[in-house]
C-alpha positions in Angstrom: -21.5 70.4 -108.0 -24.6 68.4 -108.5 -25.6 70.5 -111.6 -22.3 69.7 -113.2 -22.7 65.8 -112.1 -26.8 66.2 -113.9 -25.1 68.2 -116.8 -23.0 65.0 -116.9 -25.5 62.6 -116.5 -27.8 64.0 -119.4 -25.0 64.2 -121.9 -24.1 60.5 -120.7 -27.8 59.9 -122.0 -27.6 61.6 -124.9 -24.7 59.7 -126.1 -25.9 56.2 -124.9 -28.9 57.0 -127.0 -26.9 57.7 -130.0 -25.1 54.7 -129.6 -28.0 52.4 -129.2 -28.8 53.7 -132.6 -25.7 53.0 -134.0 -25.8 49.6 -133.0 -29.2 48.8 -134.3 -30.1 45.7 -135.8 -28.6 45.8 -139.5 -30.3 46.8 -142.5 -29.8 45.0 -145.8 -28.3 47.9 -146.8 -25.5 48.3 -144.6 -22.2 47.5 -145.9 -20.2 45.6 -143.2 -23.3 43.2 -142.5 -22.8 39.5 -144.0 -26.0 38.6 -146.1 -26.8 35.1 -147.1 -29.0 34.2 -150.5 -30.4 30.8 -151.3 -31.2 30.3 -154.9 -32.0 27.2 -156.6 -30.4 26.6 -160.2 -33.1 26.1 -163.2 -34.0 22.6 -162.9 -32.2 19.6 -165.0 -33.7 16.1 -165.7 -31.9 13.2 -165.3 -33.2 9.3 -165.9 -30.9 6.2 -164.8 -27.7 6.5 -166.6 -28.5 9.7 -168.2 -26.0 12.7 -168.4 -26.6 16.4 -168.0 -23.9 18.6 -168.5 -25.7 21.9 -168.8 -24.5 26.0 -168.9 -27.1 28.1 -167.0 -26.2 31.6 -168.4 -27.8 34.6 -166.5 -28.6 32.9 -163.2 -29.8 34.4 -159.8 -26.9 35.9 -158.1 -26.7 38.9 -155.5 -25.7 42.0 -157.7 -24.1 45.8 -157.0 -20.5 46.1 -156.0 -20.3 43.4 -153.8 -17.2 41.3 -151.9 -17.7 37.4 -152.0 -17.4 35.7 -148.9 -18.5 32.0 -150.1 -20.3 30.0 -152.6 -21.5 26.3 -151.6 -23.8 24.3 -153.6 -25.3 20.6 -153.8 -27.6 19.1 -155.6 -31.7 18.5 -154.6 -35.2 16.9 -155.7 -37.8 19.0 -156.6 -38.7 18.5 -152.9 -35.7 20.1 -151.7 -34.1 16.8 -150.1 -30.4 16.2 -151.3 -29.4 13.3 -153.4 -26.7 11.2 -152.4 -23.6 10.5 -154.8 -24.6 6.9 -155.4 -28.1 7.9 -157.4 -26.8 11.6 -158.9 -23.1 11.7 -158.9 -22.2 15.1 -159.2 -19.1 15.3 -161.4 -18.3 18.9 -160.6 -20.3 22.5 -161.1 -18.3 25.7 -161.8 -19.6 29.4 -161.5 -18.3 32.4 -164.2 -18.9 35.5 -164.0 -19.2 37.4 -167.5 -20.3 41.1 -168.7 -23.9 40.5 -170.7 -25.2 43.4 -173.5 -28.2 45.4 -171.4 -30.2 45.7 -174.5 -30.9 41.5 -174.8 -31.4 39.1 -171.5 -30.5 35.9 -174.1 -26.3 35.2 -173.4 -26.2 32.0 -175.9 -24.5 33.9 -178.5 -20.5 33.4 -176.9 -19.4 36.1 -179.7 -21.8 38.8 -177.8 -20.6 38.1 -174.1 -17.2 38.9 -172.2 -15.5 36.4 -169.6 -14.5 38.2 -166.9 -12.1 35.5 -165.6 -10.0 34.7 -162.5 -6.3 35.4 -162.3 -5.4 31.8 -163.1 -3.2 30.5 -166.1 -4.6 28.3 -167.8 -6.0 30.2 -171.0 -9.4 29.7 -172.7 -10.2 26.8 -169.7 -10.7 27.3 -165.7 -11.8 30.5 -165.3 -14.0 30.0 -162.8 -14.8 32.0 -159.2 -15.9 28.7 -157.6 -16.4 25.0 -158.2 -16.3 21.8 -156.7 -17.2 17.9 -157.2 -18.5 15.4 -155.2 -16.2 16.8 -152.6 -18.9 19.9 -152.7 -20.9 19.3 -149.1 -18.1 19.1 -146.9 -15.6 21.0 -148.4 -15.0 25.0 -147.2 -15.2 27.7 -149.6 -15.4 30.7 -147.0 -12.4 33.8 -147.8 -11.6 34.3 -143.9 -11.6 38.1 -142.9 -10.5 40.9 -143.6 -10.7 39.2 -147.3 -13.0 39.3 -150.1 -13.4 38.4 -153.8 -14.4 41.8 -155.0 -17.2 42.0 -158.0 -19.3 44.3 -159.3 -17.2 47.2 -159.4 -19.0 50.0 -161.9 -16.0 51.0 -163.2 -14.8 48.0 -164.6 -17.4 46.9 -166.4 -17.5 48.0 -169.9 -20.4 50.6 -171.4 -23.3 48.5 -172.8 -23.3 45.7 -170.5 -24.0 44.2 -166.8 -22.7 41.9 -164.4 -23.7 38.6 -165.3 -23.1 34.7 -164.1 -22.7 31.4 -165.7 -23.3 28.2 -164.1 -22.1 24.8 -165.4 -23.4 21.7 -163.7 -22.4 17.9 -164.8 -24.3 15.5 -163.2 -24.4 11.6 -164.2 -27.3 9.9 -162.6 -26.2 5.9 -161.8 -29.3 4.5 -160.7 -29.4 0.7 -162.2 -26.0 1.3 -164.5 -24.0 -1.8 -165.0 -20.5 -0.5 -163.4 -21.3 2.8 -161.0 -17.6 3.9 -161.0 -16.9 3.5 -164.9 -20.0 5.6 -165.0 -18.4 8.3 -162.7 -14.9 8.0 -164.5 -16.1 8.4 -167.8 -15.5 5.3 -169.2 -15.9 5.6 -173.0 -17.1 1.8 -173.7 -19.8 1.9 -171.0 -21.1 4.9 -172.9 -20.9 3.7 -176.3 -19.4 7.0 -177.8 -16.2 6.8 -180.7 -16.9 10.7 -180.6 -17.0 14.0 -179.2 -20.2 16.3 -178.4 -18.8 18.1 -181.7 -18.3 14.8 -183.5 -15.2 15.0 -183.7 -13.9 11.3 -183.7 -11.4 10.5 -180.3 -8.0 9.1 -179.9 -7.8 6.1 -180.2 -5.7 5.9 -176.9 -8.4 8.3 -175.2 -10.5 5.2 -173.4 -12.0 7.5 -170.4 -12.9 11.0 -169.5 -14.8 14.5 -170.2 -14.9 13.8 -174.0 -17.1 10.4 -173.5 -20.3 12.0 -171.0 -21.0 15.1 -171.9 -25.0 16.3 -172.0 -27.5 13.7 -173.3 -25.1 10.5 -173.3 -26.3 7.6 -171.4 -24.3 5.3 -169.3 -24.9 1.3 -169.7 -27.5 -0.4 -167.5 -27.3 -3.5 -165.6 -29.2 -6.3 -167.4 -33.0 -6.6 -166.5 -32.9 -3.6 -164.6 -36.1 -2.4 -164.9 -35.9 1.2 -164.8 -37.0 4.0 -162.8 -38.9 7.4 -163.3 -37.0 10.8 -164.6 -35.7 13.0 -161.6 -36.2 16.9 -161.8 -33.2 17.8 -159.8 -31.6 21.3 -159.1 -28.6 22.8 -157.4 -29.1 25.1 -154.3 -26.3 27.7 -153.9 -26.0 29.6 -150.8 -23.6 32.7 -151.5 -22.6 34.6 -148.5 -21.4 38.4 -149.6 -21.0 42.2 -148.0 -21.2 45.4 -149.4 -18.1 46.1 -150.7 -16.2 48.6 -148.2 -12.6 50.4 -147.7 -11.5 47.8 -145.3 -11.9 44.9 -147.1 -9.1 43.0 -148.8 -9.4 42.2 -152.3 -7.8 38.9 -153.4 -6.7 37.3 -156.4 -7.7 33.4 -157.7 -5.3 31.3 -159.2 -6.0 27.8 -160.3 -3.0 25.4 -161.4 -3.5 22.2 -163.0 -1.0 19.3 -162.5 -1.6 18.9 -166.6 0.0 22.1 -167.8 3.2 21.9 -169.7 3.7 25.1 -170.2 3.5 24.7 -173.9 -0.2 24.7 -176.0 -0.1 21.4 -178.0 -1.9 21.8 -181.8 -5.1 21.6 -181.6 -5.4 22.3 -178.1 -6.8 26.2 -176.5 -4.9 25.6 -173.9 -1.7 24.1 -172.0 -3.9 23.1 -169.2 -5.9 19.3 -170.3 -7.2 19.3 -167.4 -8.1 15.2 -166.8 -5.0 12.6 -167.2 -5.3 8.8 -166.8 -4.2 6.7 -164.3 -2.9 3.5 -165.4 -3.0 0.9 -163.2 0.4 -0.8 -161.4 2.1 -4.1 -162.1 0.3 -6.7 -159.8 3.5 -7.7 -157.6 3.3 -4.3 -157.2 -0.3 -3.8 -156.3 0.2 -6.9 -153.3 3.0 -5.2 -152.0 0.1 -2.1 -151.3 2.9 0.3 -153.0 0.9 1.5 -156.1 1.0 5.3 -156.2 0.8 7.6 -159.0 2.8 11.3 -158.6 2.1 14.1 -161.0 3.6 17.0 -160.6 4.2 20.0 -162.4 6.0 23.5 -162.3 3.5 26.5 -162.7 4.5 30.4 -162.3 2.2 32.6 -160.7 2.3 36.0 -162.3 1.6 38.1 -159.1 2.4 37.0 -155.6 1.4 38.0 -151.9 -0.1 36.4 -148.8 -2.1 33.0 -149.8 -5.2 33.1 -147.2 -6.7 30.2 -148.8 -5.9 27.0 -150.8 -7.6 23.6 -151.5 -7.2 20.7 -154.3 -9.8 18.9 -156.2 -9.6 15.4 -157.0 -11.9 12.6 -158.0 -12.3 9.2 -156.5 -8.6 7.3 -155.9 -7.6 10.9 -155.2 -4.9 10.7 -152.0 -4.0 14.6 -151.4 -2.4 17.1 -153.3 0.2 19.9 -152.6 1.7 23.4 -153.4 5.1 24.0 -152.8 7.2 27.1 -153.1 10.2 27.4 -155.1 12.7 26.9 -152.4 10.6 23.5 -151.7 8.7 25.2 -148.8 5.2 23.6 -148.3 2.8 26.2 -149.2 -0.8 24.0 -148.9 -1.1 20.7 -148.5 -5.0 19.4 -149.3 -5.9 15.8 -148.6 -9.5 14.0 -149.3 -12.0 12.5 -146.9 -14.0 9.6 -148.4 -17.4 8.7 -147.0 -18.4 5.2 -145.5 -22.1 5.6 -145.4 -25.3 5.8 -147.3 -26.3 9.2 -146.8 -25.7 12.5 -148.5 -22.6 13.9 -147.5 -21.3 10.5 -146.4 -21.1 8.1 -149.2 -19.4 5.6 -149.1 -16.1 5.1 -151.7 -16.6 9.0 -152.6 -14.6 11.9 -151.9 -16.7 13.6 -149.7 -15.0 16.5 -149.1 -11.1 17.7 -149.1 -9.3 19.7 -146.4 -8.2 23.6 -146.7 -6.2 25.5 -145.7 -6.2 28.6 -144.2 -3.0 31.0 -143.5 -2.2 33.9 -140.9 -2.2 36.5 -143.1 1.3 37.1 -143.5 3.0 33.5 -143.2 2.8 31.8 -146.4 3.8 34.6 -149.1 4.6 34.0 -152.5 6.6 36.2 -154.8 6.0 38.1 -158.6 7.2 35.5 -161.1 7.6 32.5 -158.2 8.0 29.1 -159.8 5.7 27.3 -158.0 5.7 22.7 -158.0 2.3 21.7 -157.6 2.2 17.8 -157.0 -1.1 15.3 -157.5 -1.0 11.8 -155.9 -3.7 8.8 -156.7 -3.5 5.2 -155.7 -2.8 3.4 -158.8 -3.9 0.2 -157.3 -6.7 0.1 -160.3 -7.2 2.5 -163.9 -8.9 5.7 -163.4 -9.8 7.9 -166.0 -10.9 11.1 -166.2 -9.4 12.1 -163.2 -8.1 16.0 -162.4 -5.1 17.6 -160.2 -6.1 21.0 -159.9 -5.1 23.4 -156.8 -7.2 26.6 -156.1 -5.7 29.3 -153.9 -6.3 33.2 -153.0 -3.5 35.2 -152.7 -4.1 38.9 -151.4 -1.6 41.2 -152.9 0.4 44.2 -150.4 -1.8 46.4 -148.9 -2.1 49.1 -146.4 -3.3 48.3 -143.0 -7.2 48.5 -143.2 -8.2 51.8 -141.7 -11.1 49.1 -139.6 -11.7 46.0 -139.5 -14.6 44.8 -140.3 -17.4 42.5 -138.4 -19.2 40.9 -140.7 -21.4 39.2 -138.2 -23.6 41.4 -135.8 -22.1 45.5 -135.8 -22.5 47.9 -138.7 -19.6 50.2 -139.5 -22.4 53.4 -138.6 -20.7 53.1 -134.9 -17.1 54.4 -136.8 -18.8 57.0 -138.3 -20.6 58.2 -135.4 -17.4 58.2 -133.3 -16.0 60.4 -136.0 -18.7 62.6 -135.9 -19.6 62.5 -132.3 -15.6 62.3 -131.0 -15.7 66.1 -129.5 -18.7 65.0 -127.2 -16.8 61.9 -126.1 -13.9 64.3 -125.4 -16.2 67.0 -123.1 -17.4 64.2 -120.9 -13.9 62.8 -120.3 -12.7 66.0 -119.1 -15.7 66.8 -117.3 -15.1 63.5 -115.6 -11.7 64.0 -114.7 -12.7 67.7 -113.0 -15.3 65.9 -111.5 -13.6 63.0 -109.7 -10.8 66.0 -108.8 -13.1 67.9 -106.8 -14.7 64.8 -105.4 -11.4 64.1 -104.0 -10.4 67.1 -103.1 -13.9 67.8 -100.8 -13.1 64.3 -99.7 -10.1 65.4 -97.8 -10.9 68.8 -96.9 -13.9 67.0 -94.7 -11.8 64.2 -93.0 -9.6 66.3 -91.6 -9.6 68.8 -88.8 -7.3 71.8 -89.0 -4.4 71.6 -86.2 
């Protein structure tokens, strides 16, 4: 009996052992652990008024075949300390991903590169994985388990070329302007443009908006304002990714704009326009507090499932946004928070971040083909311009159940294997156990008894 109970005990050992190395702290290599990178953008320079609006191509990004779990961003001095809205407004910044030729490292050439874009539908614009606005510090980006925005797959990327990404950042800075939101909105007359980047001249009706600040343009400044130095700014980007693995469930991105008609106007690339104006209300209307402009459009998404995640983007006089099914059912509903301070993240008359939402898998589905109403509401209490209604959601498609799930936070998936591998001596103990505790028992009451 005691060498079966030591017999026990050293198997006991052995497998404790084993286990103690499968649950060792995680190597960078091991797929279920979450890994974090922190890169910082090429720098951009901005003086008071001045506009960047600049396409990084090529930028530091975690590579292999990889499952994106977020992507935040903000923007920093050369010190590393973030600037608030009211000095470097950050109008948005969007990340691409794209297939590069091998043989050069130089993407500028757009005829020699491949978009890989998102699912969305707005052709030739939008195409993004992430991107934000001001809204950027307190806003969430993270695809909740068992979820992931799969990359890098080998297979699908064409012979020739690597995984490459794309960052666009538009940044206005507003130190000493003469009219801070004009700045931000685009205002064409505060920039003193009549046309495009391209030169291209605008509509005459087009008075605000993307086409009046792009790279180099300047914004007016108050008078006597006596200037201030040039900042050399950058974005930080924290990505947080896995290894791609079995149990992890790829998702789709859509993006809907509240412009798209469906139809692609001449001259346009795309249906989607992207920015609208809103014109402000009657003034008995405006002191009865009731100015409110709706857009809303219908969008059909080509592929449905389970959406695990949606959130809007909107600029300043922004009051929420929503995504409805076609029977009217609320699918996401995203509303802003605007700051009241002076600090980063807080500042006040900004949107500062907009809510999200986030699903039980399972409970907010959408169908193949669904016509979906996507509604945008802004207080039209004064003119904006330049102003966007665009709703970004994931949807994961039908899947089988995941064979494990995964825990992206402290275990690696090596315990599963070695459960697999190990299962027969897991099996030996538990019978040995139950024999064990049988003859204990039975010994047990042969001894406390005495034979009539």
């Amino acid at each position: 009996m005691r060498h079966s109970q030591l017999w026990v005990s050293s198997l006991l050992l052995l497998l404790l052992a084993k286990s103690q190395h499968a649950l060792r702290t995680p190597e960078k290599n091991d797929y279920s652990v979450l890994q974090t990178s922190v890169f910082l953008s090429p720098p951009f320079f901005l003086r008071p008024g001045s506009v960047a609006n600049e396409f990084l191509f090529n930028i530091p990004f975690p590579r292999g075949h990889i499952a994106l779990k977020s992507f935040d961003a903000e923007v920093v001095d050369e010190n590393g300390v973030p600037v608030p809205l009211h000095e470097t407004y950050l109008h948005h910044w969007v990340i691409e991903r794209y297939y590069g030729e091998k043989a050069t490292q130089s993407d500028h050439d757009l005829s020699k590169i491949i978009l890989a874009r998102n699912s969305g539908v707005c052709e030739e614009t939008l195409g993004q994985y992430f991107g934000l606005g001001s809204e950027t510090r307190k806003t969430s980006t993270w695809v909740p388990e068992p979820f992931g925005i799969e990359v890098g797959d080998p297979k699908k990327i064409p012979s020739g070329y690597e995984e490459r990404w794309l960052l666009n950042i538009h940044a206005i800075d507003t130190r000493g302007v003469k009219d801070r939101s004009g700045c931000t909105e685009c205002k064409c007359s505060l920039y003193n443009v009549t046309v495009d980047e391209f030169g291209h001249p605008l509509r005459k009706d087009y008075i605000g908006g993307l086409l009046c600040c792009y790279d180099k343009t300047r914004c007016q400044l108050r008078d006597g304002f006596n200037g201030a130095e040039a900042r050399k700014l950058y974005l930080r980007y924290t990505v947080k990714w896995a290894r791609w693995d079995e149990s992890i469930v790829p998702v789709k991105i859509y993006i809907f704009d509240v412009t798209d008609t469906g139809k692609v106007s001449e001259g346009q690339p795309s249906s989607c326009k992207v920015e609208y104006r809103v014109d402000s209300c009657a003034p008995e209307v405006v002191q009865d507090g009731e100015c409110l402009d709706t857009r809303k459009t219908s969008v059909v998404i080509p592929r449905g499932g389970d959406i695990v995640y949606g959130v809007a983007h909107q600029h300043s006089g922004g009051l929420g946004s929503a995504l409805y099914g076609q029977d009217g059912r609320d699918l996401c509903t995203s509303v802003p928070t605007y700051g009241n301070g002076e600090e980063a993240g807080n500042e006040d008359g900004y949107i500062v971040g907009m809510s999200t939402c986030y699903p039980k898998p399972g409970s907010v589905k959408v169908a193949d083909g669904e016509t979906l109403t996507l509604v945008s509401n802004y207080s039209s209490a004064q003119m904006h311009t330049g102003v966007m209604g665009l709703f970004y959601i994931l949807v994961a498609g039908p899947q089988a159940p995941p064979k494990s799930r995964l825990l992206f936070h402290d275990l690696t998936l090596s315990w599963r294997e070695d459960l697999r591998e190990y299962w027969w001596a897991f099996l030996v103990v538990g019978v040995i156990a139950v024999v064990i505790i049988r003859m204990s028992y039975s010994r047990k009451n042969g001894e406390g008894y005495q034979s009539l």
